[in-house]
Backbone and ligand atoms as CSV (ligand in chain L), in Angstrom:
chain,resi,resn,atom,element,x,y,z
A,1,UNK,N,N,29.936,-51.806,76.032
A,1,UNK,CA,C,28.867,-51.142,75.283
A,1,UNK,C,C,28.724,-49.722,75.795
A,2,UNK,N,N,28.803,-48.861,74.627
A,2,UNK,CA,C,28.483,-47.541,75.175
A,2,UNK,C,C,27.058,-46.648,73.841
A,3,UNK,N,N,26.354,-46.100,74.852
A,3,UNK,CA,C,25.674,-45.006,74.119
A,3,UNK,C,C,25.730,-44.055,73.787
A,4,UNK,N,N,25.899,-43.346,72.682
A,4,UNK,CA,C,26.326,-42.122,72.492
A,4,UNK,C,C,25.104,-41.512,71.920
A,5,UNK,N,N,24.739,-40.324,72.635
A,5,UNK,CA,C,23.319,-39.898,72.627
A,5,UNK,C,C,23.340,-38.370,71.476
A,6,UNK,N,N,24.619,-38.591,70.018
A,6,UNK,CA,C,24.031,-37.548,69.306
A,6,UNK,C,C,24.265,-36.206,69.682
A,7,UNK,N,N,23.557,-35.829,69.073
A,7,UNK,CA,C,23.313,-34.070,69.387
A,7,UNK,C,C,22.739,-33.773,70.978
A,8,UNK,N,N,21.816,-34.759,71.582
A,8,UNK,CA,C,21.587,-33.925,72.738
A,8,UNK,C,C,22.892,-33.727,73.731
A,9,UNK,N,N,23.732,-34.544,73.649
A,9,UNK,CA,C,24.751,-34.238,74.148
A,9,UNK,C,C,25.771,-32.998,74.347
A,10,UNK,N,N,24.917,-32.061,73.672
A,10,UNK,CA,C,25.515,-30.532,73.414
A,10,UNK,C,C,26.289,-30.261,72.565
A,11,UNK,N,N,27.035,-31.020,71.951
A,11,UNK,CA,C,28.566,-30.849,71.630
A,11,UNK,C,C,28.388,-29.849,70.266
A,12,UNK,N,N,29.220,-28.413,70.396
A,12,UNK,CA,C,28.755,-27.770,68.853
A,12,UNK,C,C,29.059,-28.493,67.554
A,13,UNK,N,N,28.783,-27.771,66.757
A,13,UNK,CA,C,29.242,-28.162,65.314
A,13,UNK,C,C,30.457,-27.164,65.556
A,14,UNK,N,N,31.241,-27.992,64.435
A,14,UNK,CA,C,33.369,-28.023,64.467
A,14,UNK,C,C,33.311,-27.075,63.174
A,15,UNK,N,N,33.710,-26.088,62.689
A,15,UNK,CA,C,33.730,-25.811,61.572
A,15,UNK,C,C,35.214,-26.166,61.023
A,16,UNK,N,N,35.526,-27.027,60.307
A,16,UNK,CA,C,36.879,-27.404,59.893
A,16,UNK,C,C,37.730,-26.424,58.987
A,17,UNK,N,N,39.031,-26.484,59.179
A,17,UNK,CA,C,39.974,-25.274,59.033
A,17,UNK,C,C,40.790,-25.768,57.621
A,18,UNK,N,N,42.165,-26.377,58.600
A,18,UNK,CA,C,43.469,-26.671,58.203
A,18,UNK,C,C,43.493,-27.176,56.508
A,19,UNK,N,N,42.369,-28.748,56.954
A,19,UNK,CA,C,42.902,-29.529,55.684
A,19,UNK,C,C,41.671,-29.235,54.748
A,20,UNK,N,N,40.472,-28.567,54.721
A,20,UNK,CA,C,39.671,-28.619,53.801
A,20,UNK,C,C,39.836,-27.062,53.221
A,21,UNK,N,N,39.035,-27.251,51.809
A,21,UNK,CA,C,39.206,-26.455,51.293
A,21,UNK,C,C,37.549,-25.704,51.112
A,22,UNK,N,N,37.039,-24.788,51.496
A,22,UNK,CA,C,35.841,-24.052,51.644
A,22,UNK,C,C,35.205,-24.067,53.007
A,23,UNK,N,N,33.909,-24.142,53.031
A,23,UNK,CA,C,33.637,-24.165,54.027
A,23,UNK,C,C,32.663,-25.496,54.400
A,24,UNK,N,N,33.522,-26.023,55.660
A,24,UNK,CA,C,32.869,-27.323,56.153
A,24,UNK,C,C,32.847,-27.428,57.561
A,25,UNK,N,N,31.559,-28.221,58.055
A,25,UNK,CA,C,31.378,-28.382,59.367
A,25,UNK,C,C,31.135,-29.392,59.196
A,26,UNK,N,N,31.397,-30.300,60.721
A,26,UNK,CA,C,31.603,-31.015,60.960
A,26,UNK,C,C,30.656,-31.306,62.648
A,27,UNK,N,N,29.868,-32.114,62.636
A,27,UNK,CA,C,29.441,-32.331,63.706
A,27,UNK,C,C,29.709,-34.000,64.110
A,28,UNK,N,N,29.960,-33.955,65.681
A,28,UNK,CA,C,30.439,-35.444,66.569
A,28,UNK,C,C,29.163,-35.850,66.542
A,29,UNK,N,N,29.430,-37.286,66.118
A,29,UNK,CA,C,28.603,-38.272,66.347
A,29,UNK,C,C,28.911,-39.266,67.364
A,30,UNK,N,N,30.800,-39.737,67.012
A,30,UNK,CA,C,30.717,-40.630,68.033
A,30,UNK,C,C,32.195,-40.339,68.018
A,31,UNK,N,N,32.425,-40.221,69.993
A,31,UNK,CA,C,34.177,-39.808,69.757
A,31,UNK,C,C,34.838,-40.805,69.407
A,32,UNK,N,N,36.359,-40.704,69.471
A,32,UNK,CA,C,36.783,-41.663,69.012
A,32,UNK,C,C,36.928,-42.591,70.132
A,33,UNK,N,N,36.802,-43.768,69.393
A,33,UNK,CA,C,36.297,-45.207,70.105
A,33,UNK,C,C,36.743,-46.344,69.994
A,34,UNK,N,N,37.512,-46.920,70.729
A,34,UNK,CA,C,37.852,-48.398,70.321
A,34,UNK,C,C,38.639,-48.030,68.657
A,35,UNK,N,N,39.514,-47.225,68.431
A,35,UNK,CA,C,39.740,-46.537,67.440
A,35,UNK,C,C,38.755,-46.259,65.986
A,36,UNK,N,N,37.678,-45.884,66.518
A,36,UNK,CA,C,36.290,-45.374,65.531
A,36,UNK,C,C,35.954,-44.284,65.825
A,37,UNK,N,N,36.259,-43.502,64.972
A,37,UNK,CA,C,35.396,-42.353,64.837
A,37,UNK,C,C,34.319,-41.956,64.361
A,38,UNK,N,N,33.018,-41.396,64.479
A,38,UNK,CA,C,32.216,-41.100,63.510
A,38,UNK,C,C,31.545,-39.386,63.524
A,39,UNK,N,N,31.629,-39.035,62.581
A,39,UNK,CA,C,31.368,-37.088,62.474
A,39,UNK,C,C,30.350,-37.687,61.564
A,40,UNK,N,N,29.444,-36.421,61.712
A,40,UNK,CA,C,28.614,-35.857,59.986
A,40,UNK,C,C,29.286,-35.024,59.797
A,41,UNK,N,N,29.487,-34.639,58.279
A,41,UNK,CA,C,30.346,-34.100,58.246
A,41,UNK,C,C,29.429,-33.026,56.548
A,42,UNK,N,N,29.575,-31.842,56.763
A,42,UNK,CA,C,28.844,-31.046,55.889
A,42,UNK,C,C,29.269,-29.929,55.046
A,43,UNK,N,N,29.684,-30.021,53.550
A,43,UNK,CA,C,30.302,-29.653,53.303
A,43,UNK,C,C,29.776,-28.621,52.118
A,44,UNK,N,N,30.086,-27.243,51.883
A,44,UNK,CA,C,29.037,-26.609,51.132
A,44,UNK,C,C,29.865,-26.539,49.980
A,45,UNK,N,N,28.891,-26.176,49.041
A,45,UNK,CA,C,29.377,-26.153,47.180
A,45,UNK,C,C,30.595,-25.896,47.232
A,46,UNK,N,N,31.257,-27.139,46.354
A,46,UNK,CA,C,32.524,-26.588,46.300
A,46,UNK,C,C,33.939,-26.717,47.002
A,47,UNK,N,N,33.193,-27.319,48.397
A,47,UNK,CA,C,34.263,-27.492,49.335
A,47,UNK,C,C,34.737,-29.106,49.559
A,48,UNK,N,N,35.450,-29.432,49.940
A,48,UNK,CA,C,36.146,-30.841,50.113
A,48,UNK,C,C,37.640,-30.702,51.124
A,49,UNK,N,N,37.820,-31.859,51.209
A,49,UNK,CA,C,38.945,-32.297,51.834
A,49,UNK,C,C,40.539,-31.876,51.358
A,50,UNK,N,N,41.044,-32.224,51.672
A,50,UNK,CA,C,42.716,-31.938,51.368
A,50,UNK,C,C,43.323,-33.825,50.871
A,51,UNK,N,N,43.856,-33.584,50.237
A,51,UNK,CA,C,44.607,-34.870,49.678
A,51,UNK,C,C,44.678,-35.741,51.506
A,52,UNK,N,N,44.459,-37.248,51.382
A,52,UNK,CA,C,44.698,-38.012,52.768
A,52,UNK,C,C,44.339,-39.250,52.532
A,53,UNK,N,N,44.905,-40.296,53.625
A,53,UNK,CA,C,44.666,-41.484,53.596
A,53,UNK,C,C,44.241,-41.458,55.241
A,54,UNK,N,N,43.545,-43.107,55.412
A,54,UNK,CA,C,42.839,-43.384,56.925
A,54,UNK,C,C,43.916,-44.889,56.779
A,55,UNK,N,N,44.775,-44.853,57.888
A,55,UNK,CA,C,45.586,-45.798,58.429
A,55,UNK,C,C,44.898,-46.876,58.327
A,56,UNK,N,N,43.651,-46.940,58.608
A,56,UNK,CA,C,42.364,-48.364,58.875
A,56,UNK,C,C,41.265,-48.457,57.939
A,57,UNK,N,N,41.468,-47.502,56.963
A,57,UNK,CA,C,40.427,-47.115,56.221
A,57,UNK,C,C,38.842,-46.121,56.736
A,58,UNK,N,N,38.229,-45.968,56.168
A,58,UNK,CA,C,37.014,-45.032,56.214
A,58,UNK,C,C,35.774,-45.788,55.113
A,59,UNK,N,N,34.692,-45.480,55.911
A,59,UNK,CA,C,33.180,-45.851,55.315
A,59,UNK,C,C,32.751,-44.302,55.142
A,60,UNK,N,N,32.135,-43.893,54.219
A,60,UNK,CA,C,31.530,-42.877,54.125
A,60,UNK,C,C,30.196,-43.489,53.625
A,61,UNK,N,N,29.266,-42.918,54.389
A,61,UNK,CA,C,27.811,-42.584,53.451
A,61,UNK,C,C,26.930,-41.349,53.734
A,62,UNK,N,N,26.331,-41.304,52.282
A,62,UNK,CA,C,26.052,-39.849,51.998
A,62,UNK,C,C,24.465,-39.944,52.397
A,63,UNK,N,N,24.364,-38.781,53.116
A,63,UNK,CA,C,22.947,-38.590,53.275
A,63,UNK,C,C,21.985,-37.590,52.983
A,64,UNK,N,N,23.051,-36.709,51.655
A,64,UNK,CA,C,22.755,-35.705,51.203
A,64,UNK,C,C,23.224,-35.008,50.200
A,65,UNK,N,N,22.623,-34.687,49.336
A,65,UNK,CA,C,23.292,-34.004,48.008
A,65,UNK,C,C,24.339,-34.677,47.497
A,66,UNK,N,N,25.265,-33.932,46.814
A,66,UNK,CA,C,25.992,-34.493,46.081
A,66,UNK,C,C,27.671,-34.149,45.806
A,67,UNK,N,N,28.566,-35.258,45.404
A,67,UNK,CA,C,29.568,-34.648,45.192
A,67,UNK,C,C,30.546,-35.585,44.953
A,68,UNK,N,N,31.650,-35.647,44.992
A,68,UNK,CA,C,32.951,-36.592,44.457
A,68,UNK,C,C,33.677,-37.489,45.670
A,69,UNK,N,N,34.167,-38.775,44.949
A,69,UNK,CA,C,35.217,-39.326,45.764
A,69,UNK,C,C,36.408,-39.467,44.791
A,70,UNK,N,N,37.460,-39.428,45.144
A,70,UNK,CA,C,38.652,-39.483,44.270
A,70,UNK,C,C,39.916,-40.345,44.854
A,71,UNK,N,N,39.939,-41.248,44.274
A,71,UNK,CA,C,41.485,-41.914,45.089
A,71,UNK,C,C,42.644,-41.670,43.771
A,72,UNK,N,N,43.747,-41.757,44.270
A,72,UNK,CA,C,44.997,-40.488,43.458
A,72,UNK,C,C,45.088,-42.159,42.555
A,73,UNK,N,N,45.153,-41.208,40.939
A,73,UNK,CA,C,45.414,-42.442,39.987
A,73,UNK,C,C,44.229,-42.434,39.283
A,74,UNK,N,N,43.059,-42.101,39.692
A,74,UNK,CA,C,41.597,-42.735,39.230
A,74,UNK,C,C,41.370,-41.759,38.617
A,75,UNK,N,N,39.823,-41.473,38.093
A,75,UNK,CA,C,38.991,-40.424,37.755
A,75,UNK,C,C,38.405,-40.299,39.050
A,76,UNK,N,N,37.651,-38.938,38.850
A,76,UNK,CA,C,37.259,-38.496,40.235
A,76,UNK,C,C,35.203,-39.458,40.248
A,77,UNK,N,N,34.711,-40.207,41.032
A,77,UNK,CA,C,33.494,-40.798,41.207
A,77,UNK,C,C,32.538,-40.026,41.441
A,78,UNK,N,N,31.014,-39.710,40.769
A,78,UNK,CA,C,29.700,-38.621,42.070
A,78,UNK,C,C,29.387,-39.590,42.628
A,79,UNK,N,N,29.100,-39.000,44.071
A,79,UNK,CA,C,28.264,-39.926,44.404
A,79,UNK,C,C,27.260,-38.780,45.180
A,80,UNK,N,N,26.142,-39.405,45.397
A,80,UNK,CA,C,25.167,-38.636,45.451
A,80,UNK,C,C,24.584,-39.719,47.132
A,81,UNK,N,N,23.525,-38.673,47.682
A,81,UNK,CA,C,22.562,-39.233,48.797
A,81,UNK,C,C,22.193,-40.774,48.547
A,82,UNK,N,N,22.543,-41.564,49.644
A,82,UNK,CA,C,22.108,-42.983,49.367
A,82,UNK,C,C,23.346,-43.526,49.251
A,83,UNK,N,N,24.564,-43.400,48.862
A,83,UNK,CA,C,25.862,-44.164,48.288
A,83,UNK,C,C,26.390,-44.290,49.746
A,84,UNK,N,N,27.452,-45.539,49.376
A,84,UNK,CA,C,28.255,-45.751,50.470
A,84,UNK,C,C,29.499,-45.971,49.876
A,85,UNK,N,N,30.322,-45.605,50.636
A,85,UNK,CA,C,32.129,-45.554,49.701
A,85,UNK,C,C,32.927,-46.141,50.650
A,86,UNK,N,N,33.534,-47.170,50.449
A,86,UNK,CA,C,34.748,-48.111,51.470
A,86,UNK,C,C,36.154,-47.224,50.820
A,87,UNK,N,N,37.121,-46.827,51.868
A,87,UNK,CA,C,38.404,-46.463,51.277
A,87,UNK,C,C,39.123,-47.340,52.112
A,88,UNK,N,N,40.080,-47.948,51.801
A,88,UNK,CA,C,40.705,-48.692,52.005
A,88,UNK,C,C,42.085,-48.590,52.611
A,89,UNK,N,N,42.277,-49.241,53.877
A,89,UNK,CA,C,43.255,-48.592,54.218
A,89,UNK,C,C,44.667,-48.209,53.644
A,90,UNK,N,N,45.281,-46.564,53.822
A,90,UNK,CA,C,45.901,-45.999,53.094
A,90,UNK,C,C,46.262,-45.521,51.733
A,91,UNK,N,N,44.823,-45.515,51.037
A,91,UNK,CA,C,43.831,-45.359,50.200
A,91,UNK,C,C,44.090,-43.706,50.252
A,92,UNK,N,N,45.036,-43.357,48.698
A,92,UNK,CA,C,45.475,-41.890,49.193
A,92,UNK,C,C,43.890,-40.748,48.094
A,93,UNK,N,N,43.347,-39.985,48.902
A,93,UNK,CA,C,41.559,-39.908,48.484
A,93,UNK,C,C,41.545,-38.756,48.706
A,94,UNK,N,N,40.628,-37.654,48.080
A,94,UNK,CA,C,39.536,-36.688,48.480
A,94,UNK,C,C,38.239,-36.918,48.493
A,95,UNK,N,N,37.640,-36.231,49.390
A,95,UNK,CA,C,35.967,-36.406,49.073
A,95,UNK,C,C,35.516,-34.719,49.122
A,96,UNK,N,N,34.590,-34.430,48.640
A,96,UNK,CA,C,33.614,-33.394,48.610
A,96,UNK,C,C,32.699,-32.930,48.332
A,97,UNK,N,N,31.913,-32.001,48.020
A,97,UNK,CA,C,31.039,-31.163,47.569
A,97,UNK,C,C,30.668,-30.859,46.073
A,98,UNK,N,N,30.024,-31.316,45.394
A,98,UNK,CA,C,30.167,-30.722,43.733
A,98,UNK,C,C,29.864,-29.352,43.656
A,99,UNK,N,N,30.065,-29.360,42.478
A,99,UNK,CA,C,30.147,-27.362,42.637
A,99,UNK,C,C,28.999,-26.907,42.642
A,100,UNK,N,N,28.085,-27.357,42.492
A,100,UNK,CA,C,26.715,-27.116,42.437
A,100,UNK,C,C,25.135,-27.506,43.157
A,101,UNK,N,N,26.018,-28.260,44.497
A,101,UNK,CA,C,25.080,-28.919,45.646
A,101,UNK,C,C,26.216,-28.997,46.643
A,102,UNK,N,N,25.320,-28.828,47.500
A,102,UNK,CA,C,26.136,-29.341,48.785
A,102,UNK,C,C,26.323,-30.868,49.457
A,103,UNK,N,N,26.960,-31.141,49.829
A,103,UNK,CA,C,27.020,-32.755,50.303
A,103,UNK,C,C,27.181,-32.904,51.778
A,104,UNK,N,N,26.364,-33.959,51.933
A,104,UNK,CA,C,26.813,-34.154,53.806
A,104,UNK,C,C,26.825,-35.747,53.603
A,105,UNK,N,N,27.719,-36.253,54.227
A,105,UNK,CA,C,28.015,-37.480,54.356
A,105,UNK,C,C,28.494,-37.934,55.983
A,106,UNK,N,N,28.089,-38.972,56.231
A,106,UNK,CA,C,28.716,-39.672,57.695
A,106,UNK,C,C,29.721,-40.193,57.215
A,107,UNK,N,N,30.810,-40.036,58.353
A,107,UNK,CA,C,32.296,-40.199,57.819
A,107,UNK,C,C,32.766,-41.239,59.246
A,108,UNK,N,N,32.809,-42.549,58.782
A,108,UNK,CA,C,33.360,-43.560,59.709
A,108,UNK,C,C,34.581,-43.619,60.003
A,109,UNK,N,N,35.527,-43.055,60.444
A,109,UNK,CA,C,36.894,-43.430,59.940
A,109,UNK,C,C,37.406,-44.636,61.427
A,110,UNK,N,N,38.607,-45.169,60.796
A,110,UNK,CA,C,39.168,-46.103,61.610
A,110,UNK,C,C,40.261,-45.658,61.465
A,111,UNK,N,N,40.884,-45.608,62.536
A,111,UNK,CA,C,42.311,-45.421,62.836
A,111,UNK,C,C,42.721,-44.064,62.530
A,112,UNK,N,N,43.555,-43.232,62.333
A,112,UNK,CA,C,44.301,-42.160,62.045
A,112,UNK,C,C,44.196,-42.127,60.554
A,113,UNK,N,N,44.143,-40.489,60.640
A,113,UNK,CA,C,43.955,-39.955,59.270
A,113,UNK,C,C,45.182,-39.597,59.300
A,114,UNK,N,N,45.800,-39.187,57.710
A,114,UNK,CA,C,47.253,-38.632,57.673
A,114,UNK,C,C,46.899,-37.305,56.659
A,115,UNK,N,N,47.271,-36.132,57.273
A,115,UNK,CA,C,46.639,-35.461,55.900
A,115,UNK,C,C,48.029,-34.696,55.192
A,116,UNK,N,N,47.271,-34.754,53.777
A,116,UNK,CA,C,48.015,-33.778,52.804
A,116,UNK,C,C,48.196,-32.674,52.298
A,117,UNK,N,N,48.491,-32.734,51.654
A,117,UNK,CA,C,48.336,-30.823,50.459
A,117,UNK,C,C,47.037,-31.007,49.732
A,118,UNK,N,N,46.827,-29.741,49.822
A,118,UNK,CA,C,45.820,-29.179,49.255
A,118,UNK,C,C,44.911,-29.901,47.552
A,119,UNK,N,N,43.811,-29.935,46.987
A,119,UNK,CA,C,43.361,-30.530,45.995
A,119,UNK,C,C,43.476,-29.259,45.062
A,120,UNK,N,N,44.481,-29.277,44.341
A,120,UNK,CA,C,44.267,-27.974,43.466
A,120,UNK,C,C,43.117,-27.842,42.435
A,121,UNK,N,N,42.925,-26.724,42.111
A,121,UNK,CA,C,41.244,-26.137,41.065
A,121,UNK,C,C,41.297,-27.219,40.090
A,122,UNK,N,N,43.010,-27.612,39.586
A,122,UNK,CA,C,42.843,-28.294,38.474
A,122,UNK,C,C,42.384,-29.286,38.553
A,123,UNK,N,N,42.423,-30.748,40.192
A,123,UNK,CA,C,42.323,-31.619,40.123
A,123,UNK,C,C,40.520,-31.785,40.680
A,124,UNK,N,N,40.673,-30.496,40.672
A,124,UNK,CA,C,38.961,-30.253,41.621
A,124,UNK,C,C,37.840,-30.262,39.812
A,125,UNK,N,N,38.479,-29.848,39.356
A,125,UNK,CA,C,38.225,-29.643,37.871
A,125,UNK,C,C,37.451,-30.665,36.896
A,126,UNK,N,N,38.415,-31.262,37.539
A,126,UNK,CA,C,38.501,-32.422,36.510
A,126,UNK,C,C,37.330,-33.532,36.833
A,127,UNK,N,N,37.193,-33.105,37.850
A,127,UNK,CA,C,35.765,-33.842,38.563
A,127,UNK,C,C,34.875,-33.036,38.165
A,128,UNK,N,N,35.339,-31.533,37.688
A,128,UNK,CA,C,33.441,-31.105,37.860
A,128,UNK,C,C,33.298,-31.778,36.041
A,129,UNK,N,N,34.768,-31.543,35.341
A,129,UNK,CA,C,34.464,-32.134,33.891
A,129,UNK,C,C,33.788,-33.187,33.459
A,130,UNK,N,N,34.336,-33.743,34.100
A,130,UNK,CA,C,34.207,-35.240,33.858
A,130,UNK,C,C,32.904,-36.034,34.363
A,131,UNK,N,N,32.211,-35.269,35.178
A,131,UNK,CA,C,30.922,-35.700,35.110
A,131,UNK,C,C,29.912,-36.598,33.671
A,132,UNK,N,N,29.907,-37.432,34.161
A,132,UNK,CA,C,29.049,-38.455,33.092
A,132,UNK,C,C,27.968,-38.143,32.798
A,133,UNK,N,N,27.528,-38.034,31.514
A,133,UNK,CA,C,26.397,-38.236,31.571
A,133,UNK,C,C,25.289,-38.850,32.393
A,134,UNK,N,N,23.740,-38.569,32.010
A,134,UNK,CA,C,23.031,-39.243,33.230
A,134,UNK,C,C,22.959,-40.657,32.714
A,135,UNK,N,N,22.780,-40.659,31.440
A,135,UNK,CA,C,22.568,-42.234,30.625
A,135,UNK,C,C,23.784,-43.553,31.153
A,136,UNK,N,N,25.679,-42.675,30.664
A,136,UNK,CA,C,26.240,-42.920,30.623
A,136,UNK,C,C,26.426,-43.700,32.307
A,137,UNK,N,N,26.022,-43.369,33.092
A,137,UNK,CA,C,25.901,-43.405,34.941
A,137,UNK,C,C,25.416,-44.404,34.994
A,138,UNK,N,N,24.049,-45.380,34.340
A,138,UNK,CA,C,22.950,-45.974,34.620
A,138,UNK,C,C,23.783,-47.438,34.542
A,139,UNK,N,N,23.499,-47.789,35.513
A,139,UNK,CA,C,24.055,-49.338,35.741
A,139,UNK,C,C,25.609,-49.533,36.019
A,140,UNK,N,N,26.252,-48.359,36.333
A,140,UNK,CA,C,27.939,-48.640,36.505
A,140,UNK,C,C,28.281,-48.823,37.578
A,141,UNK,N,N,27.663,-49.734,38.518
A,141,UNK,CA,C,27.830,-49.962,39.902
A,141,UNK,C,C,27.293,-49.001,40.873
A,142,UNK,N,N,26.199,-48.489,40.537
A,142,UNK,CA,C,25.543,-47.839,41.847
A,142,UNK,C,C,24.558,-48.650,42.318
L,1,MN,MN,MN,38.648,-39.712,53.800
């Protein structure tokens, strides 16, 4: 059993580079552990991840604003503050930011991430398109 005491622990916020696309920070929650990781992870309008899968899969839940999950093949999902998203291991996915709120989500991951190329405008797009109606939303598994 270990405690991990959060923010008083000093540790800064990470501003992430390589695989995302805008601007995102990232703050430790819990290092990696017994192969668990957990970040908040904060991502402003617009910004998201890079194409990737989690070797063990990933729990995300959102504890703020709003924005997309996408696994390659699908339509892109909102999910908004309150949701929780299972990806499954090697589950090839983006997550992010909608273009018009920012999103922060806790990001569980298990095992190794593998990352990819970039989410191009078009496929970023197609999520802001495709947004459902609010009617159309009501009862589709949230
Ligand atoms: Mn992920």
């Amino acid at each position: 059993m270990k405690v991990f005491h959060g923010r008083m622990d000093g540790k800064p916020s990470e501003q992430r580079g390589p695989t995302f696309t805008g601007v995102v920070w990232a703050d430790p929650v819990m290092p990696t552990t017994d192969n668990v990781t957990i970040n908040t992870v904060f991502f402003s309008p617009g910004a998201r991840t890079f194409w990737h899968t989690h070797d063990a899969g990933q729990v995300l839940q959102v504890t703020g604003g709003s924005g997309w999950i996408c696994v390659d093949g699908s339509e892109p999902q909102p999910i908004r503050q309150g949701d929780v998203v299972w990806i499954g291991p090697g589950e090839r996915h983006w997550h992010g930011a909608d273009a018009s709120s920012y999103l922060v989500h806790l990001a569980i991951s298990i095992g190794k991430a593998d990352w990819q190329e970039e989410v191009s405008e078009a496929d970023y797009a197609r999520a802001r398109s495709g947004r459902p109606a609010v009617d159309a939303n009501a009862g589709a598994g949230r």
